[in-house]
N, C-alpha and C positions, 0 to 999 in steps of 0.2 A: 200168551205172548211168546215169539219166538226167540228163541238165546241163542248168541252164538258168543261162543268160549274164544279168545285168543290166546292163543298159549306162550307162555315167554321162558324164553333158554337162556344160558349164558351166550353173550355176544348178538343176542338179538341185535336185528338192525332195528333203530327206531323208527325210522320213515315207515319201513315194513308193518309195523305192532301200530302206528296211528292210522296207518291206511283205512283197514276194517273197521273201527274206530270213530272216525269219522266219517265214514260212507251210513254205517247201518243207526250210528245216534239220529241223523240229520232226516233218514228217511221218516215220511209222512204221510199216513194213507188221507183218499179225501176228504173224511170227516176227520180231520189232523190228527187224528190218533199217532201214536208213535207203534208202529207193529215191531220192532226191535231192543233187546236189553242186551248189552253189550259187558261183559264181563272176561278183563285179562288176567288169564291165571297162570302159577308156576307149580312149579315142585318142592321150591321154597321160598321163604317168606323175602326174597330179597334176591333182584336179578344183574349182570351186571351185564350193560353192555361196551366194557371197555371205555366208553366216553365218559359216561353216570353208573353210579348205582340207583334203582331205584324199587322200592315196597311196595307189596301186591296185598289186598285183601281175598282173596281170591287162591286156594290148590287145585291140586289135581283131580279134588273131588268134582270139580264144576263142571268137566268133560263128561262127566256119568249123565250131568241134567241138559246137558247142551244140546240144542238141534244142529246147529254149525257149528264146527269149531274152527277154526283160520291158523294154519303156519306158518308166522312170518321164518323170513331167513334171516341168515347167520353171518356175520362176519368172516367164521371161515369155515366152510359149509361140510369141511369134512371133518369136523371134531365129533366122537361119537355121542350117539343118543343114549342116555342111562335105560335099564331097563323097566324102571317105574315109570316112564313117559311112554317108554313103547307097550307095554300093558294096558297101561288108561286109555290110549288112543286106539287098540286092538277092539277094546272093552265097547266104548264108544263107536267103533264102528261094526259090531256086530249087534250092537243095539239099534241101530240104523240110522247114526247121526250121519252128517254132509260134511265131509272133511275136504280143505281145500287149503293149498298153499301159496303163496308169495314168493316170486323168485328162487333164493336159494333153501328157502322153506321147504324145496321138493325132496331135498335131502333127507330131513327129518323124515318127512313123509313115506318115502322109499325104505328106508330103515326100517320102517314097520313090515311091510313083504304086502303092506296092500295095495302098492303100484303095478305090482308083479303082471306081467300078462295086458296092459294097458298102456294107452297112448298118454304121455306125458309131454310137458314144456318147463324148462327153468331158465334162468340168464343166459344170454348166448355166453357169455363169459366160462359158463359150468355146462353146456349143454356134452361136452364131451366127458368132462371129466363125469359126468353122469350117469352116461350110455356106457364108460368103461367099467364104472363100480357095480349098477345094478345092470346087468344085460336084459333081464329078464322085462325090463322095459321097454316100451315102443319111442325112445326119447325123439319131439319131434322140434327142431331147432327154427322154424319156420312159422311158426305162430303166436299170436298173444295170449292166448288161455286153451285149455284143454277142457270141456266139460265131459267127465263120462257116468253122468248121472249123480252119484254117492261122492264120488271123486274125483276132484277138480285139481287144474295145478296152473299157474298161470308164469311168466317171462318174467321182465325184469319190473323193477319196485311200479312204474308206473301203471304197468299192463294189471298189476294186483287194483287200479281202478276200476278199470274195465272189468274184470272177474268180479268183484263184490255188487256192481251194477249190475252186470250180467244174473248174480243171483238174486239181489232185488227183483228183478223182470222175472226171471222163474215162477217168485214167491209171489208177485202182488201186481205184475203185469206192466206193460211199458209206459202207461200213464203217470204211474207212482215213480218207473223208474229215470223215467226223463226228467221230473221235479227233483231228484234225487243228484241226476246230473248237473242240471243246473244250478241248483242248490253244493254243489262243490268246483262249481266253475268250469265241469269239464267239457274239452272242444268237442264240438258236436259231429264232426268229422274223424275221426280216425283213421288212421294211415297205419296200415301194417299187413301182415303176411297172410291176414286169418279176415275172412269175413266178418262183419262184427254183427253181433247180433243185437246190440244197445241201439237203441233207434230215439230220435225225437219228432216231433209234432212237425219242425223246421229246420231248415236247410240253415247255415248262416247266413243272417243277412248283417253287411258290415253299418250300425247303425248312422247314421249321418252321411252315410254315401254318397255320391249321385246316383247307383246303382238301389237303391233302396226302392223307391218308386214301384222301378220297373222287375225287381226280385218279387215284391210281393205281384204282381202283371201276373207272374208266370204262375207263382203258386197259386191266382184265382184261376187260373185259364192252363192248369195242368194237364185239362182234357183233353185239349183241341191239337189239334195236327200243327205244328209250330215250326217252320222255317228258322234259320236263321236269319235271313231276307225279313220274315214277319215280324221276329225278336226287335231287327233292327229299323226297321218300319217304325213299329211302335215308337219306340225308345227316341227316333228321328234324329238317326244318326246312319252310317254306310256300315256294312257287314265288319269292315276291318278295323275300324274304330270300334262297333260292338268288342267285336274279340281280344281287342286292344285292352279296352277298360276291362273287361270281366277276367282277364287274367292279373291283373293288377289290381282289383279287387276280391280277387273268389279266389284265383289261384286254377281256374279251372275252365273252360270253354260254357257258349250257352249250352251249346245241347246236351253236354256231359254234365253238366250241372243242373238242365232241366229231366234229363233221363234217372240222376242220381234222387231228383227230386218224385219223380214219379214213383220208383223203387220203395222210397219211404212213405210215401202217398200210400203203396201195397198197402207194404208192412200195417201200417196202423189199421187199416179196412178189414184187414186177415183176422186182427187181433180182434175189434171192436166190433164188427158189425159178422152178420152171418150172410153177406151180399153171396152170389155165386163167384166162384174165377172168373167165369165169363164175364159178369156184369162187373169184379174189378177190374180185369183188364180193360173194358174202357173206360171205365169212369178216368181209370188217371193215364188214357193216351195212349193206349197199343191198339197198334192195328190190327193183331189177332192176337188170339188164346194161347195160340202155341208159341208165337214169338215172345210174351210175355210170361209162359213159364221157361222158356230156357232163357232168359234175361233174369228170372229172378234166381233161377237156379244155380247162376254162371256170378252171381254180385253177392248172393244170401249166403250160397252154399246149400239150401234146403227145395226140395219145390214148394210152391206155395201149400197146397195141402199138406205138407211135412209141417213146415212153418207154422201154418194154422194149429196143427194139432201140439203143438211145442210151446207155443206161446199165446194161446186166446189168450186173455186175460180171463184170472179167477175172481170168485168173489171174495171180497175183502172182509166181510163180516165178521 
């Protein structure tokens, strides 16, 4: 089973330390097994965060057995790190655990000198005060998560979703980590600076809509060469009433919403099946190969065969 350690400091933020928490309890592989054991540990037997006190069963020895361990952040991110927490976490990362932080968590992180040399993200609030303390970082204020392999750092408390999702999908593939998602309610949409690499089966569809119907129209007939004309054809309604409603239910046009939908269509195909490019690109609606890798490459951030190679899904076993 795989561990992942959270480690709690004075002034831990709470939101930060349930994050991780409640993302890696809840995940479930398909035969429901729970593939995560979730243990918060300190340096002492009792943490404060300013608001509570509260007891840990859990030291610092647990970062030695830990494959993850999670940073949340700090109330005030620039109170120093003692040097028994930057030792165990050295310790642990030459051992080859996956260390990753939570907003002002990067702090702690950077403390240790194993950010040095690498692209990072913290709260836009500290991304400065960041890039002035540690230089030797690539601080990058523009994004929701940082993966660089071993070493992870993610933005503000929310985007630490997105990041523990995001390492669910590493670990056990986007199957498990879209149940994952859903299973903590998150929008299936993200809106941010950074490609997301979290993906689900589906687009939102707003249930009870009048648009309902015709969302699912599109996701069975993903393939076909789709006007707006056609959209609205179907639907039996004029092109400006289509876009009327779909912006006031989706937030987003048909064809940006059926292009967004095709994208994720890839996504899952790259991951799950061994089709060719070629044969995904049409299955879900490009008229070439090549238009379809610089569209995935221009929305993903990766080209498809990067992608593939990033995220097939593993065996769960």
């Amino acid at each position: 089973m795989h561990t992942v350690a959270v480690l709690a400091v004075d002034q831990v933020v709470p939101f930060d330390l349930a994050i991780p928490f409640e993302v890696f309890t809840r995940v479930r592989l398909p035969d429901d097994r729970a593939p995560y054991r979730v243990r918060i540990c300190a340096a002492t037997p009792t943490v404060d965060t300013e608001a509570f006190t509260f007891q840990l069963h859990w030291g610092l020895e647990t970062l030695a057995e830990a494959d993850t361990i999670i940073l949340p952040g700090r109330a005030s991110p620039e109170l120093p790190v003692s040097a028994e927490v930057i030792d165990a976490l050295l310790n642990a990362a030459k051992n080859g655990a996956r260390i990753a932080s939570i907003c002002s968590g990067a702090f702690v992180f950077a403390a240790t000198g194993l950010l040095n040399g690498y692209r990072a993200t913290t709260h836009w609030n500290s991304v400065a005060k960041l890039a002035q303390r540690y230089p030797e970082i690539a601080v990058d204020p523009n994004v929701l998560y940082v993966d660089n392999g071993q070493f992870l750092t993610s933005a503000g408390a929310a985007a630490g979703l997105d990041l523990c999702l995001h390492m669910v999908r590493r670990d056990y593939g986007s199957a498990v980590a879209a149940t994952a998602a859903r299973t903590n309610v998150m929008p299936l949409e993200r809106e941010g600076g950074q490609a997301q690499f979290i993906v689900h089966d589906n687009l939102p569809m707003p249930q009870g809509s009048t648009l309902e119907p015709l969302l699912g129209w599109l996701e069975e007939n993903i393939g076909d060469d789709l006007t707006v004309d056609d959209i609205a054809a179907h639907a039996g309604m004029s092109a400006r009433t289509l876009n009327r409603r779909f912006r006031e239910h989706t937030g987003t046009t048909p064809l940006r919403w059926l292009f967004r939908a095709r994208i994720r269509r890839a996504q899952y195909f790259l991951e799950a099946t061994s089709d060719t490019i070629d044969r995904i690109a049409t299955t879900v609606g490009f008229g070439s190969t090549t238009a379809f890798r610089d569209c995935f490459k221009r929305v993903v951030g990766l080209s498809p065969s990067a992608y593939r190679g990033a995220f097939r899904a593993r065996d769960t076993e």
